[in-house]
BAVO-868831 format. One record per residue: residue in one letter; y, z, x of N, C-alpha, C, O in turn. Coordinates in steps of 0.001 Angstrom, whole numbers, plus 500000, padded with zeros to 6 digits. Each point is the difference from the previous one (the first is absolute). Example, Ala and Ser with C-alpha at 12.3 -4.5 7.8 and 13.67 -1.06 7.14 Angstrom:
% residues 2
a494310507800513190501190500000499110501200500000500900499981500665501036/s501069498615498614501190500060500820501090500730499230501108500169500509/
% end
This chain:
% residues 390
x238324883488487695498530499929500063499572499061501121500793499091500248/x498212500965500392499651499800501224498325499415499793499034500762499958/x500880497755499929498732499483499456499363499074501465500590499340500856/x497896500998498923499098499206501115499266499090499861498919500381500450/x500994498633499199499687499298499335498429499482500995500279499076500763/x498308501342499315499388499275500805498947498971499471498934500348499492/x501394498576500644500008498252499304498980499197500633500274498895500469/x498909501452499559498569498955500227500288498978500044499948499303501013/x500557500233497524499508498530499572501185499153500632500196498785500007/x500325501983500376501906499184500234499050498983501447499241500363500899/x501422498028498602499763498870500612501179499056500050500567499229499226/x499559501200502117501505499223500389500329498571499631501130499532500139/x497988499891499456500374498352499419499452499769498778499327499021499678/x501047502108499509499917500238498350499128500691499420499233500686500676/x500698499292498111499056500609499347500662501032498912501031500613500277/x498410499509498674500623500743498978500465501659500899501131500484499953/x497899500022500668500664501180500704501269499837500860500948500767500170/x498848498275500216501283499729500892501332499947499399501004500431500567/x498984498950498098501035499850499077500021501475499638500964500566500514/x498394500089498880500017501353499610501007500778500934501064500592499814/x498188499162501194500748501008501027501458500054500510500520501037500412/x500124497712499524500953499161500505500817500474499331501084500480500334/x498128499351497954501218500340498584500364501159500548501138500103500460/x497569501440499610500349500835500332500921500680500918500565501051499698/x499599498293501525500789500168501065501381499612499044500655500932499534/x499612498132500291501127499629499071500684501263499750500955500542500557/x497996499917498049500130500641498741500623501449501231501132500464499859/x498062499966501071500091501543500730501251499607500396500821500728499442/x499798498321501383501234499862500496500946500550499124500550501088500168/x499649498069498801501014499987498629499734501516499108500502500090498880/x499048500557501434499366501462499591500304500721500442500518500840499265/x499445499534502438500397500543501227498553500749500093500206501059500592/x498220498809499017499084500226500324499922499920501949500849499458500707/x498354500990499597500031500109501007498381499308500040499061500476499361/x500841498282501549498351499166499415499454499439501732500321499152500832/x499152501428499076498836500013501245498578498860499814499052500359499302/x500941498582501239498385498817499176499545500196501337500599499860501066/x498033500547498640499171500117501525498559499049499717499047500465499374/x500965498408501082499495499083499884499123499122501214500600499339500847/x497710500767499100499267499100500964500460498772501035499119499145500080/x501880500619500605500144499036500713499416499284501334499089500543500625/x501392498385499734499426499504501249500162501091501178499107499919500843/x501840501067499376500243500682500878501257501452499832500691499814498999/x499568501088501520500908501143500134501438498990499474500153498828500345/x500513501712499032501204500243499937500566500264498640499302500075498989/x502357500099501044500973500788498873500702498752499866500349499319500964/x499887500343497637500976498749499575501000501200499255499467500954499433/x501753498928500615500977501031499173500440498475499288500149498881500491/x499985501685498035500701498944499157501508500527500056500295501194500055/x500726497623499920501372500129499584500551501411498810501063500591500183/x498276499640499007500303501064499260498946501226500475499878500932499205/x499466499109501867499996501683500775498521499854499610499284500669500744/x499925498528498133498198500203500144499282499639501286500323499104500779/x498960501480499293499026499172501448498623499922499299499476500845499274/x499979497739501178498970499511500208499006500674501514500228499608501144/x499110501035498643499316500326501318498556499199500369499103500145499170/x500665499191501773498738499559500121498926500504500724500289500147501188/x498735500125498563499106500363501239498740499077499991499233499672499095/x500847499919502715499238499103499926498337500407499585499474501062500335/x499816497809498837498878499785499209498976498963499937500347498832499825/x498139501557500330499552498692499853500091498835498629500280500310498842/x499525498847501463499849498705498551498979500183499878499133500241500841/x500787499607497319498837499991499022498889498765500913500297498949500568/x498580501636499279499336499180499902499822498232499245499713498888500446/x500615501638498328499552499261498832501458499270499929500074498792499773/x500981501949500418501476499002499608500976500821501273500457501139500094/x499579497651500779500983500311501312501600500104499721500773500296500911/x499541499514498141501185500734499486500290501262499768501157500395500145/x497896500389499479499997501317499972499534501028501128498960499817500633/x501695501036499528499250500875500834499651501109499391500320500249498838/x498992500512501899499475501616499603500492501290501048500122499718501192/x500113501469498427500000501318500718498710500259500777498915500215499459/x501276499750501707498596499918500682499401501760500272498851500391500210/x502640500513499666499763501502500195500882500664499510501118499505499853/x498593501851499750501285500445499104501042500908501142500921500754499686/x498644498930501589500528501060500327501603499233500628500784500864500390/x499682497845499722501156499645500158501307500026498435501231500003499991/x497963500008499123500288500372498354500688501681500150501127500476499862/x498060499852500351500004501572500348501061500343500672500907500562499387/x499187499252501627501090499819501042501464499969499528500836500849500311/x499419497911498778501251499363499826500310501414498735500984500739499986/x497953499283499157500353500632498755500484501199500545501170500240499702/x498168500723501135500154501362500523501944500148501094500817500824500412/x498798497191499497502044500015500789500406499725498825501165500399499973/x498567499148499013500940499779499052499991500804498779500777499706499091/x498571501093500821500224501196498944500520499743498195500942500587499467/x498471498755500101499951499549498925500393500494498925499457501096499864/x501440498584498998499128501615498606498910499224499412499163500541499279/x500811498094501025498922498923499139499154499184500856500737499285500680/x498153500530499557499336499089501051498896499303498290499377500527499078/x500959498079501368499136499584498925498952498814500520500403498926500447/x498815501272499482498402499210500548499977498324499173499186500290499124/x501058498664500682499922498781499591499023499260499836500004498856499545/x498702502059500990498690499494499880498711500894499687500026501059500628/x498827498770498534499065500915499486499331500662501361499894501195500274/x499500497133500838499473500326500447500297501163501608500297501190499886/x499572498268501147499894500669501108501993500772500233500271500931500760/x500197498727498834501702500097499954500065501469498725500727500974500194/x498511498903498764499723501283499324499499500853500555500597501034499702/x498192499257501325499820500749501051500800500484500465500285501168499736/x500465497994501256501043500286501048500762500872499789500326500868500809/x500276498945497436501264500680499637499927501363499478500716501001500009/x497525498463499287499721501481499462499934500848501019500530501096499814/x498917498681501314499319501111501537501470500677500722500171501055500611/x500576498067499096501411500684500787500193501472499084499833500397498847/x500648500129502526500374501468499055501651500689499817500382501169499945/x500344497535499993501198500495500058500639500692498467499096499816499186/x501567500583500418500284501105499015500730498452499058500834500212499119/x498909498932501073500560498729499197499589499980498335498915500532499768/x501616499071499369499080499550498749499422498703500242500516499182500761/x498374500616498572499642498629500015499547498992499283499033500263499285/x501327498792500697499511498628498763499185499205500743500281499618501136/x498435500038498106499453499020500138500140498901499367499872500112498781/x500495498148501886500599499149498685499091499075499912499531499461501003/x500082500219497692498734499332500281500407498386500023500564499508499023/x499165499819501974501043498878500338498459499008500047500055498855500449/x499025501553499199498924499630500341498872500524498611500137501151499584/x498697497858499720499443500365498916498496499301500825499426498985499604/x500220501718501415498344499273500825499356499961498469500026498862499531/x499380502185499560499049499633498996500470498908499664499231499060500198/x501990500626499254500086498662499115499805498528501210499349499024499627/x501222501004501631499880499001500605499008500113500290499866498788500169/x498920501698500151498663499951500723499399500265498817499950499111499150/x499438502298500583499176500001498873499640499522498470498997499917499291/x502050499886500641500419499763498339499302498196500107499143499397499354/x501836500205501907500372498381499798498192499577500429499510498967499543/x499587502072501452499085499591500632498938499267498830499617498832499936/x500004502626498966498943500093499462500889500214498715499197500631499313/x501959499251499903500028500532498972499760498853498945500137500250498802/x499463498345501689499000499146499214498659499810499874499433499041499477/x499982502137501143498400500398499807499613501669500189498970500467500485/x502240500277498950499532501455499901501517500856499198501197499895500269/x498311500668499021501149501144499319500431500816500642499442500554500947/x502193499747498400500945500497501169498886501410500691499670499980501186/x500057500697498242499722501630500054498734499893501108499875500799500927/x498922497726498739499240499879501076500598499787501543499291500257500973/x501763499363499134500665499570500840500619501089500640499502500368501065/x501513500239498485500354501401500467499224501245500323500429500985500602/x498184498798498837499099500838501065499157499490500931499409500659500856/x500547498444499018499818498981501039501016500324501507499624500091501169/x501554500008498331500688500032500981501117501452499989501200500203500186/x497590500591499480500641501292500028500586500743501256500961500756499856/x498414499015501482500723500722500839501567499488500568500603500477500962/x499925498223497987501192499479500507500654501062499117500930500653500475/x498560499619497994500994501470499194499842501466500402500532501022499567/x498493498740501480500011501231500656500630500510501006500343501165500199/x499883497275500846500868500542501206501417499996499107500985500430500601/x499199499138498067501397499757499866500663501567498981501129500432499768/x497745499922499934500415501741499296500014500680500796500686500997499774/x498625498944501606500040501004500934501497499806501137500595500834500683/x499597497868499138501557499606500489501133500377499441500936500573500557/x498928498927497742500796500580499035500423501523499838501165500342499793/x497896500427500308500159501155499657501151500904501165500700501003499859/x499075498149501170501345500605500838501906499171500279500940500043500793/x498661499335497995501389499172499569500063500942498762499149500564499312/x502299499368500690501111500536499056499756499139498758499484500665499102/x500767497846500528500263498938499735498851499163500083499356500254501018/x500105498756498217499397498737500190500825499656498512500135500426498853/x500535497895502558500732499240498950499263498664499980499558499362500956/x500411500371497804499264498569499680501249499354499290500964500631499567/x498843497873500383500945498883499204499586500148498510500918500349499257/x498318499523500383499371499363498655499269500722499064499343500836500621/x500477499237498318499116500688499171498403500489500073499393501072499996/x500239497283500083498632499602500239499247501075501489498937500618500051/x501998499241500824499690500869500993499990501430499551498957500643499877/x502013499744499929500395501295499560498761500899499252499565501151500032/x500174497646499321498510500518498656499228500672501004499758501196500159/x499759497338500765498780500428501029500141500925500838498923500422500422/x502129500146500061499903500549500943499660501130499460498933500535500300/x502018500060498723499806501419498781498557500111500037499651501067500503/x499182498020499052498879499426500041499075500776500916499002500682499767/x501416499112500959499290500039501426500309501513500376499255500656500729/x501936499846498695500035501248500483501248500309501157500142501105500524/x500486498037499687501222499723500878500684501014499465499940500125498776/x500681500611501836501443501246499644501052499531500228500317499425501041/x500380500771497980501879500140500300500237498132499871500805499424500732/x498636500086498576500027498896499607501629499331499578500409500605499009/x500337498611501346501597499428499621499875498793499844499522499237500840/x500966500404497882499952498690500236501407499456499466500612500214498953/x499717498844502391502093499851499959499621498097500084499668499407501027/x500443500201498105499787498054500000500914499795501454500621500946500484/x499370497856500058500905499849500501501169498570499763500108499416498922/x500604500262502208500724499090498960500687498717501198499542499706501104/x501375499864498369500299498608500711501625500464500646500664501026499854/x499525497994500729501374499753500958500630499430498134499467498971499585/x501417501610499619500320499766498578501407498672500314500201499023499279/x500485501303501820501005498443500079499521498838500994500630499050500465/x497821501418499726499912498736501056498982498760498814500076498788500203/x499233501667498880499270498993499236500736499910498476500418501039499488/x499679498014500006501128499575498900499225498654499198499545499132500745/x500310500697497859500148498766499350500620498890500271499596498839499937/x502198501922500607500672499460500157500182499001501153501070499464500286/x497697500341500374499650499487501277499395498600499921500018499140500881/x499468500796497959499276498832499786500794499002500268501223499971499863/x497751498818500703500826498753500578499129498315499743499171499526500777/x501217499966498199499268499064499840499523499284500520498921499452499775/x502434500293501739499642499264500572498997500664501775499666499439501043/x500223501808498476498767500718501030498657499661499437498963499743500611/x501286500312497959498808500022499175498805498372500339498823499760500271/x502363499574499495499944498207500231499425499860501448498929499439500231/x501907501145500764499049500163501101499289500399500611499673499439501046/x499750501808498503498692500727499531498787499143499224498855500049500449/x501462499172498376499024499089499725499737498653500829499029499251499883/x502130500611501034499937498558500087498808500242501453499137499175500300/x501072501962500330499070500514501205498345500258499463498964500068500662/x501237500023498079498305499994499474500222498512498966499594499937498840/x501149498911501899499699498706499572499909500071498226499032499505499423/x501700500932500085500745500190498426501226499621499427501060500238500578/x498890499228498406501634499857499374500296501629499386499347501039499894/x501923498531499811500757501172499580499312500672498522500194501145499591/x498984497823499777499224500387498459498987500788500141499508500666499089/x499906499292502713499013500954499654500478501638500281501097500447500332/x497565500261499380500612501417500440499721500809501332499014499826500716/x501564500691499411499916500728501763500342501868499876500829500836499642/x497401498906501146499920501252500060499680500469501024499359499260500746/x501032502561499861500263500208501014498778501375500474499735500853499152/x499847499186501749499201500840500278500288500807501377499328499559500931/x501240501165499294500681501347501669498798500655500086499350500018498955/x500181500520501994499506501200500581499120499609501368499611498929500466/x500289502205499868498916500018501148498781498863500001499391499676498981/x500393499845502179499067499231499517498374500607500915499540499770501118/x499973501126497633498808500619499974499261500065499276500277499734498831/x498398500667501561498638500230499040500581500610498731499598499370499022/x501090501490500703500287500774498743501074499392498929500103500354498825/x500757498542501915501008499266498910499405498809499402500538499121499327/x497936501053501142499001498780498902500706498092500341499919499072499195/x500587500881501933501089498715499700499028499149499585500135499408498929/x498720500408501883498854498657499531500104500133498594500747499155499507/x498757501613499714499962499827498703500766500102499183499783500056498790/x501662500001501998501031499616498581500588498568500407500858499491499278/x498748499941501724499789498443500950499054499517499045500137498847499592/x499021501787500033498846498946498935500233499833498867499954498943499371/x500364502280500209500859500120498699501283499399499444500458500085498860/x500092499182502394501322499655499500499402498542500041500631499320499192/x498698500171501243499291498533500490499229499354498643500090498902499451/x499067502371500256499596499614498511500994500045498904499889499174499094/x500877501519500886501048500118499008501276498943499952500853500041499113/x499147499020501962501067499394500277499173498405499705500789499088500249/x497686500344499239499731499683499288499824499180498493499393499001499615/x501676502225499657500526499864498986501528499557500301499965498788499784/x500688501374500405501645499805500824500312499935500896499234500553500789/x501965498825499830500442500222501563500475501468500426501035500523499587/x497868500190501487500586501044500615499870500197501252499036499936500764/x502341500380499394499756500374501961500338501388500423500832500621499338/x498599499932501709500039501208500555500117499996501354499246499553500865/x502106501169499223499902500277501407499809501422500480500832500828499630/x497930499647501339500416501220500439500232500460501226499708499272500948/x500745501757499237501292500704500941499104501135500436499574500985499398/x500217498405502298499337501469500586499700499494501367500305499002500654/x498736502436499588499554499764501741499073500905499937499787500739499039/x499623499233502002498662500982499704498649499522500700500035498847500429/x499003501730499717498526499658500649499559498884499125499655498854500287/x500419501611498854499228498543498763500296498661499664499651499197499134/x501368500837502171500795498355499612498839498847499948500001499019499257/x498946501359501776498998498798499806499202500030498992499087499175500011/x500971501356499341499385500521498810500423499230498546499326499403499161/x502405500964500979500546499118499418500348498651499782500367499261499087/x499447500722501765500449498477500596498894499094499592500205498840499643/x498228501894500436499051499302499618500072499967498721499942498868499520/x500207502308499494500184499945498750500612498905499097499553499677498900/x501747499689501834501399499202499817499130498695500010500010499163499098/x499038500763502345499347498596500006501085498948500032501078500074500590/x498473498976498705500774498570500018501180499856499204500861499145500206/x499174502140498419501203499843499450501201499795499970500667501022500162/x499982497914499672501623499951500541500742500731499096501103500300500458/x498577500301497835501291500553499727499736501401500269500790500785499476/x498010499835501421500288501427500557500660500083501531499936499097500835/x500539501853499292500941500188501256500055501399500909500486501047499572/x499075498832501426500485501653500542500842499957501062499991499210500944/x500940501953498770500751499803500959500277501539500569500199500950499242/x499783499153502220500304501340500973500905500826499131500834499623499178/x498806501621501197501394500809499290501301499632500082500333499324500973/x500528500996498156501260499585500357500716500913499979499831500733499025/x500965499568501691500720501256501057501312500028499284500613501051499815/x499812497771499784501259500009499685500035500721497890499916499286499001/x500198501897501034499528500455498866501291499617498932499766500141498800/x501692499343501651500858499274499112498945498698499445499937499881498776/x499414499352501893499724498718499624498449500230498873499703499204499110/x499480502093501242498923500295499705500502500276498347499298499605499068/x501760500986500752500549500626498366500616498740499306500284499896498807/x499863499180502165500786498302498994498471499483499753499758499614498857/x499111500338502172498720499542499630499662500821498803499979499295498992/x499721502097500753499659500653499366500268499468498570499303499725499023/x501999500252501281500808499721498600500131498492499111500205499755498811/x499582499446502320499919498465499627498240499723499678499825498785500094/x499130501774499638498969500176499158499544500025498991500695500747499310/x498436498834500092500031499952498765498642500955499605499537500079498862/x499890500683502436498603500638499999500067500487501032500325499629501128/x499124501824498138499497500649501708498355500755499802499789500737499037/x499238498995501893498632499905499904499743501170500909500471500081501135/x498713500867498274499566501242501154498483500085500108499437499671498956/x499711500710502105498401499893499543499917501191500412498913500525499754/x502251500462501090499717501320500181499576501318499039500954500398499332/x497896500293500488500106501035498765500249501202501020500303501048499430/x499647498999501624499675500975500295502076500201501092500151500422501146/x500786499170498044500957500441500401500914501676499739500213500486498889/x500137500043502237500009501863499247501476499571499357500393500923499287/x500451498077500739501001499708499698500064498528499306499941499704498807/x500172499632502126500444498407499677501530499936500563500780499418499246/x499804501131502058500871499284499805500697498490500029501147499784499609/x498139499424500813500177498422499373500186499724498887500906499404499417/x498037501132500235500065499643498188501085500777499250500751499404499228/x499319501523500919501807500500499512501011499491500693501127500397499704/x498689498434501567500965499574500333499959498456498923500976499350499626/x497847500443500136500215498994499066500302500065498578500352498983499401/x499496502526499819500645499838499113501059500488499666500360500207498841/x500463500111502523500985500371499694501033498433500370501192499693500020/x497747499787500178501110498158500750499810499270498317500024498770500005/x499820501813498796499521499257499162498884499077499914500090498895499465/x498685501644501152498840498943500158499349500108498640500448500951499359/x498706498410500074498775500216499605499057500883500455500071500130501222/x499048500545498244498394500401501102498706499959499658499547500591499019/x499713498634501852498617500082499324499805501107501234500604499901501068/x498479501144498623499751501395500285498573499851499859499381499123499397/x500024502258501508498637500499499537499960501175499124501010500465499471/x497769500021500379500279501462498801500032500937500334500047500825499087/x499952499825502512499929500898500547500505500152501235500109499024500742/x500232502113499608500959500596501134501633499772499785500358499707498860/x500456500391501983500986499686499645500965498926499208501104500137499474/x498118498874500648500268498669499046500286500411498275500933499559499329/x498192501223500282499972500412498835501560500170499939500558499461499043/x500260501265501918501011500782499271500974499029499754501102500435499666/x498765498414500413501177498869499821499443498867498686500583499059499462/x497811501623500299499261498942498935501285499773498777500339501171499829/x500355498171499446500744499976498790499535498507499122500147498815500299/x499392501689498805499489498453498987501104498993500014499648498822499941/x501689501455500130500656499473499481500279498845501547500681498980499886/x498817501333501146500503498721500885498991500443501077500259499953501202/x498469500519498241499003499712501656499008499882498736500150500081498781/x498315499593502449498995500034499338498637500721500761499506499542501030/x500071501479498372499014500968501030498407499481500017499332499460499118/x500475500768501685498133498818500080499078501529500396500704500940500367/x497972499267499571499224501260500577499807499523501842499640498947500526/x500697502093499922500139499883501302498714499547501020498937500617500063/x501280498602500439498870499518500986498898498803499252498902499536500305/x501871500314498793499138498913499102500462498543500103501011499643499396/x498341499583501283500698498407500176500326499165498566500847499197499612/x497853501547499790500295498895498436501337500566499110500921499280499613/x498952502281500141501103500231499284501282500056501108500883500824499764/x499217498493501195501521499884500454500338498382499798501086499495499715/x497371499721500575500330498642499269500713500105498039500922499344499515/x498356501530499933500267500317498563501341499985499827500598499211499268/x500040501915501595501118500760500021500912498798500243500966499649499321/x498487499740501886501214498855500283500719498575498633501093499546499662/x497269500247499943500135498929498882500819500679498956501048499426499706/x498633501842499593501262501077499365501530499521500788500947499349499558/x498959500903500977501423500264500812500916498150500150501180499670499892/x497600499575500379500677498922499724499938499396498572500786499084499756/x498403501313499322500473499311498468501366500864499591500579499947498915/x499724500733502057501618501143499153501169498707500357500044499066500801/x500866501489498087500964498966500389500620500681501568500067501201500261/x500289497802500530500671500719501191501092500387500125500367500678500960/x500560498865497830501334500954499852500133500742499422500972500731500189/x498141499508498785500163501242499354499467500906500880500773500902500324/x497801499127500300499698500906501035501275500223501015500393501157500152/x500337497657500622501078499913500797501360501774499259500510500963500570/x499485498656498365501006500490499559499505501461499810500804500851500380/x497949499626499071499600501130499820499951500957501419500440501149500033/x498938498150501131499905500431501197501022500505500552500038501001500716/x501610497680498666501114500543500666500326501362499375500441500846500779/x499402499510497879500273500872498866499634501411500682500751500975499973/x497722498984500770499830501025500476500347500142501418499072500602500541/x501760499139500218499885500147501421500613500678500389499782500415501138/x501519500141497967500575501461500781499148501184499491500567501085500126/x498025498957499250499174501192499728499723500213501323499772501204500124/x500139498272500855499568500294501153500248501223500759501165500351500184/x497781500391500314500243501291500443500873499644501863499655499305500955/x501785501783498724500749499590500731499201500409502274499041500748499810/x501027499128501020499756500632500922500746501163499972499414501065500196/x501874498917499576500521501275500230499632501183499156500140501194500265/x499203498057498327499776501234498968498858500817500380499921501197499723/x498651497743501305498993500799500361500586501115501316499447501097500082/x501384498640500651500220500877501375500940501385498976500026501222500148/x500408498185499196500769501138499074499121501126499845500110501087500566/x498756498450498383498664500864499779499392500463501065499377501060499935/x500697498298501091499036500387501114500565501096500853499362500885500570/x502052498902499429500629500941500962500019501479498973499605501106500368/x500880498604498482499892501348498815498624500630499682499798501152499616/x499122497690500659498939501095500346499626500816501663499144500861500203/x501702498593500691499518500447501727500949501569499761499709501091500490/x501903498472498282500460501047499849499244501702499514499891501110500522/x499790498337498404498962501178499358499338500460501068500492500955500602/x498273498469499852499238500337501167500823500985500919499536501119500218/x501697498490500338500560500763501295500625500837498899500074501089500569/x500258499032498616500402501417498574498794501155500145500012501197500287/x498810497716499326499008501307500221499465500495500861499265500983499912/x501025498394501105499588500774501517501250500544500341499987500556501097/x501200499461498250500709501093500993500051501189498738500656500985500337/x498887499070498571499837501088498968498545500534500448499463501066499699/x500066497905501091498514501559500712500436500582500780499356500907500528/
% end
């Protein structure tokens, strides 16, 4: 099988797509897939990976809004590569202008759209969904479900991560709806990682003894992962007990954050960290992991944290949900500062080893990476089944 992978979101100095993709290349090597990533770059060229995938770039302008990313400025260099590379699968990685692209090509390919991207929940949902009901909202912003059924309808496939999505899209009227979770690198994050003495110096960097607790917060640092307000939330909550937080990122919003943090010495941020061995001993030497994202189509962080044996305080919606478990997180209503303060004071009257121990209890539930490409490739299978039975 012969897959095209064309990847919007892919951002060469991280980002959950980037990991996605990487796994994937992996996963196609060890498969003998044949994996093609055609991806927005600074300029023309072909990277061939050691096991026979290529990365293709074509040069692209940068986002406006976040110079890390770029965009497809025309479909017709897309076009081009696909019509040399002859696909049985070309799959689109993004709703917006990249769903166009893939749908307009007319090569005899099947096709998936993956929804790597949930705009209602990061924009609409998060804008107004504390001063208007969902349904006002979605007609409100009906011509985004319109360009996306009229996109849809010429994909084979629309694959979503999560339930919550899945609902909406059905909702809305989306066809050929899949929904395959996705999953983690399963031997790179472990319980077994924890390190007291990482832990010790993790608190001692947010000016703490070893009695208090430390909690950890990863992601992008943007308008949609709420950081200010789980920065306020942990400030009021720490109050009652010693707590420190450090979080792990990069992003447009650093000044943002940074203001949030203010004068506090036991909060901490620190640049991404590249070295993803050292990121799974942090993970794991935690005693908390804090998300303000609802609008994730996955979470893979957060399944990287509970599969490291973390704790989780979670929101109630989008992908977060799918890791909610009473027995060692605690879920707050999403986008709400007071109930994540709530959630937190919950989370710290629990004893921390029994939570410690429950968290570890569940961490090989974790959905494997290889088990989602499994599903994913057995559904691209079907697809090229039923196009060669027409």
């Amino acid at each position: 099988m012969k897959i095209v992978d064309v990847s919007a979101f892919y951002a060469p100095h991280g980002g959950g797509v980037r990991t996605y993709v990487e796994c994937k290349i992996a996963y196609a090597e060890r498969m003998g897939i044949d994996l093609v990533v055609i991806i927005p770059g600074e300029e023309d060229r072909e990277d061939r990976r050691p096991g026979g995938a290529r990365v293709i770039s074509v040069a692209s302008p940068k986002l406006i809004f976040d110079g890390r990313y770029r965009y497809f400025k025309s479909a017709g260099p897309i076009h081009d590569i696909l019509n040399a590379e002859q696909p049985d699968i070309v799959e689109a990685s993004s709703p917006w202008r990249t769903a166009n692209i893939v749908a307009d090509w007319k090569g005899p390919a099947r096709k998936s759209l993956f929804m790597h991207a949930d705009p209602m929940a990061v924009y609409a949902y998060r804008w107004f969904g504390q001063v208007a009901p969902r349904d006002t909202i979605d007609r409100t912003f009906a011509p985004y479900h319109n360009h996306l059924r009229r996109a849809a309808a010429k994909f084979d496939t629309v694959v979503c991560c999560n339930p919550d999505l899945e609902a909406r899209l059905r909702h809305a009227g989306i066809p050929n709806v899949t929904m395959i979770p996705l999953g983690i690198e399963a031997d790179r994050f472990s319980p077994s990682l924890r390190s007291a003495e990482l832990r010790a110096k993790m608190l001692a960097k947010c000016h703490l003894p070893e009695d208090a607790r430390l909690l950890l917060a990863i992601c992008r640092l943007s308008p949609d992962k709420r950081l200010p307000m789980v920065i306020e939330a942990v400030s009021v909550a720490s109050a009652k007990q010693p707590v420190g937080l450090i979080v792990i990122g990069v992003g447009r919003d650093r000044p943002m954050v940074l203001k949030a943090i203010g004068g506090n010495p036991h909060i901490r941020l620190i640049d991404g960290v590249r070295d993803r061995a050292l990121l799974a001993r942090m993970m794991a030497s935690a005693d908390g992991f804090v998300h303000g994202c609802e609008s994730e189509t996955f979470g893979i962080v957060i399944a990287e944290a509970a599969s490291s044996g973390v704790p989780l305080i979670l929101p109630d919606e989008g992908g977060a949900v799918t890791f909610a478990d009473p027995s060692c997180s605690v879920s707050y209503r999403a986008g709400n500062p007071a109930a994540l303060v709530h959630a937190l004071d919950q989370f710290l009257d629990r004893d921390p080893t029994e939570l410690q121990a429950a968290a570890v209890r569940r961490a090989d539930q974790v959905f494997c990476i290889n088990d989602h490409f499994d599903s994913l490739i057995d559904t691209y299978q079907q697809c090229t089944m039923t196009m060669q039975a027409a």
